[in-house]
C-alpha positions in Angstrom: 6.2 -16.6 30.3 2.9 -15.9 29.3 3.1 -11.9 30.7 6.3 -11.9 28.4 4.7 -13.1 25.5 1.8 -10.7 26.3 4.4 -7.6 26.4 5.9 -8.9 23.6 3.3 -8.9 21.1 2.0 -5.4 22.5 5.8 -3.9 21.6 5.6 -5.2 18.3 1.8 -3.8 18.0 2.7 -0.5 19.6 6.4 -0.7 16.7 4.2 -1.6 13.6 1.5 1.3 14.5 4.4 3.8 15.0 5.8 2.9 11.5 2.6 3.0 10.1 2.0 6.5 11.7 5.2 7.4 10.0 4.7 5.6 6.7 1.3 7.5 6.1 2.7 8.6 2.4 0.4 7.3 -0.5 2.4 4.4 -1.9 1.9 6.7 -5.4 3.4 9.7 -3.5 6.1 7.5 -2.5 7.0 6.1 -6.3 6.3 9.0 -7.8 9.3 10.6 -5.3 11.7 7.6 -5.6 11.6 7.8 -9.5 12.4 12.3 -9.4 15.3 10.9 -7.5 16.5 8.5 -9.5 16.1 11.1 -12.8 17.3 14.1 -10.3 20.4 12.1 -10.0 21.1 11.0 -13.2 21.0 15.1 -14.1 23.3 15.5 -11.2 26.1 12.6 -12.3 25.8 14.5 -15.7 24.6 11.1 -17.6 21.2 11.5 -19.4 18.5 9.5 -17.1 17.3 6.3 -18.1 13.7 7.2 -18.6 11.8 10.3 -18.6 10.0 12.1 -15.7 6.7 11.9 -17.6 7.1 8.6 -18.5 7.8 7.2 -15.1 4.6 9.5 -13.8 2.4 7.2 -16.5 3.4 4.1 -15.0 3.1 5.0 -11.8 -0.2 6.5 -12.7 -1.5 3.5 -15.1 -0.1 1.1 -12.0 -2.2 2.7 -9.4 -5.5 2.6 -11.5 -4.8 -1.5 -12.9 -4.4 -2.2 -9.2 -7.4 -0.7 -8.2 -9.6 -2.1 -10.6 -8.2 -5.3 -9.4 -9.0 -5.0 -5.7 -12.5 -3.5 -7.2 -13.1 -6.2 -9.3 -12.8 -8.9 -6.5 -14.6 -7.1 -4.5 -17.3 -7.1 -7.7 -17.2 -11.1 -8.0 -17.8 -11.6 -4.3 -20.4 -8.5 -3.5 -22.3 -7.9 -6.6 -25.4 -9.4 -6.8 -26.2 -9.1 -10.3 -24.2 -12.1 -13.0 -23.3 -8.9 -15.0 -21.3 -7.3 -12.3 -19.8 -10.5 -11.1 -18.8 -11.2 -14.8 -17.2 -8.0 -15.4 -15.6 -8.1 -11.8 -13.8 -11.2 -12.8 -12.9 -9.7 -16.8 -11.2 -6.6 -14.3 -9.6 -8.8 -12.6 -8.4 -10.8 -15.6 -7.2 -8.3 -18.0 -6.2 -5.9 -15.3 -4.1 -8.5 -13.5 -2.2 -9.4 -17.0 -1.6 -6.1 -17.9 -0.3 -5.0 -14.3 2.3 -8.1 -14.8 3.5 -6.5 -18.0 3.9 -2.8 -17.1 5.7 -4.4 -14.1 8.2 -6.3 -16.4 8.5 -3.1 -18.0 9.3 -1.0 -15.7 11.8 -3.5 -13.6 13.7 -3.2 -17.3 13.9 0.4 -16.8 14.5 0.8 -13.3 10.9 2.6 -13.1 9.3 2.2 -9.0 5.8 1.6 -9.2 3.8 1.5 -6.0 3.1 -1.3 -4.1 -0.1 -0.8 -3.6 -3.3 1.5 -5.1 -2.9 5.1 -3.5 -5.0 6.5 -1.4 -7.5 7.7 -3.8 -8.7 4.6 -5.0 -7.9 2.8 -1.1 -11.1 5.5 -0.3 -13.2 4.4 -3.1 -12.6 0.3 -2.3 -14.0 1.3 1.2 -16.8 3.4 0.1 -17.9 0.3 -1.6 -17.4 -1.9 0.5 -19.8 -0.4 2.4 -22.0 -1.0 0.0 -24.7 -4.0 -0.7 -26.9 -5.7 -2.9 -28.0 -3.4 -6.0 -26.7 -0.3 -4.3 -23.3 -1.9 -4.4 -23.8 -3.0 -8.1 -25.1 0.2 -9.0 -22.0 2.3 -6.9 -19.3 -0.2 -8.9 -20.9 0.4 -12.4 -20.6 4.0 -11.5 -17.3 3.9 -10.6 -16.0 1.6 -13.6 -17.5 4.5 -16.4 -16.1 7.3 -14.1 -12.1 5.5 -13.7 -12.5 3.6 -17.1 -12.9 7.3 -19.0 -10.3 8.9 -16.7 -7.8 6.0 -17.5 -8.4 5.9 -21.3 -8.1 9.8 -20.9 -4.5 8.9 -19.6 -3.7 6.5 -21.8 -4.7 8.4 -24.9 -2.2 11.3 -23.5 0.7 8.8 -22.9 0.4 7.4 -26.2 0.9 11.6 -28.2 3.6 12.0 -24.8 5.0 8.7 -24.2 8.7 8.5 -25.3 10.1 5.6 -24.1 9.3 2.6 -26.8 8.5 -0.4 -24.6 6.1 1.8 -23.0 4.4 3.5 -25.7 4.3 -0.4 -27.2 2.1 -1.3 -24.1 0.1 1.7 -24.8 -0.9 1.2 -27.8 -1.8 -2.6 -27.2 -3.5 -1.7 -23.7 -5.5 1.5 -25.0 -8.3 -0.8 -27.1 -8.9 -3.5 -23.9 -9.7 -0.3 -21.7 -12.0 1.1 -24.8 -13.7 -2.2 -24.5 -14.0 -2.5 -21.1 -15.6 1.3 -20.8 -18.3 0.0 -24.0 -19.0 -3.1 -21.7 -19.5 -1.1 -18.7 -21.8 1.7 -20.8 -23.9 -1.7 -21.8 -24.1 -2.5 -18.0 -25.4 0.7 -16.7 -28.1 1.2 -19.6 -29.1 -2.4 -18.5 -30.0 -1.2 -14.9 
């Protein structure tokens, strides 16, 4: 019984690092690619798609980086050493988290697929810091929060001239001034070390 059980849970081992061999797709590759579809089919029934490809590709996008800066900003409150990087790992995790759940709703509403998880990109950067300790690691995350705070505002800014999809643009608008915030906060942090 117990050699079964043993052969058992090695199939299943062997069957889930097969799949995973086969799902290597970033889970952004894998929206981004489910959402053409969808649009690339709509074209093809002749009915006018629900949402725009560029619109789709800024959730997907704005998904990716608020899930990251989650996972970072955990990984801030239980790593960082210094009260300012715990407190802004927790405000990341906070206002990230809510906004996540509301581009979510969104884009369930228009039949948008946002990954399930950060892509690749940002997977490497949460294990580049967790490698990190102490003040290197608080140093390496204040880094990192300038560097993806600008790029995202950057994105943002674009959606908000590109966006045309109203709900979307709506949480643009009302997102864009929390991520200006966050990158002033950050700016303080890093003249502080």
């Amino acid at each position: 019984m117990k050699i079964g059980m043993k052969l058992m849970t090695v199939g299943i081992a062997a069957f889930m690092w097969s799949c995973n061999g086969q799902e290597s797709k970033d889970t952004t590759s894998k929206a981004d690619s489910t959402n053409e579809a969808m649009i690339d089919s709509s074209h093809t029934a002749g009915t006018p798609p629900a949402i725009a490809e560029k619109d789709a590709k800024f959730a997907v996008d704005a998904a990716n980086g608020g899930m990251a800066e989650v996972q970072l900003g955990e990984m801030a409150q239980s790593k960082g050493t210094d009260p300012g990087v715990k407190e802004f790992g927790k405000m990341m995790v906070d206002d990230h988290s809510k906004a996540n759940d509301e581009l979510k709703m969104i884009a369930a509403g228009k039949n948008i697929t946002l990954p399930a998880a950060p892509g690749d990109d940002m997977q490497k950067v949460a294990k580049d810091l967790s490698s990190k300790s102490g003040a290197d690691f608080d140093k390496a995350y204040i880094k990192q929060m300038v560097d993806d705070h600008e790029k995202t505002i950057k994105l943002f800014e674009d959606a908000e001239k590109d966006v045309q999809d109203s709900d979307l643009k709506a949480f643009v608008i009302k997102t864009l001034p929390v991520l200006r915030t966050h990158l002033e906060h950050v700016k303080a942090l890093k003249k502080a070390k």
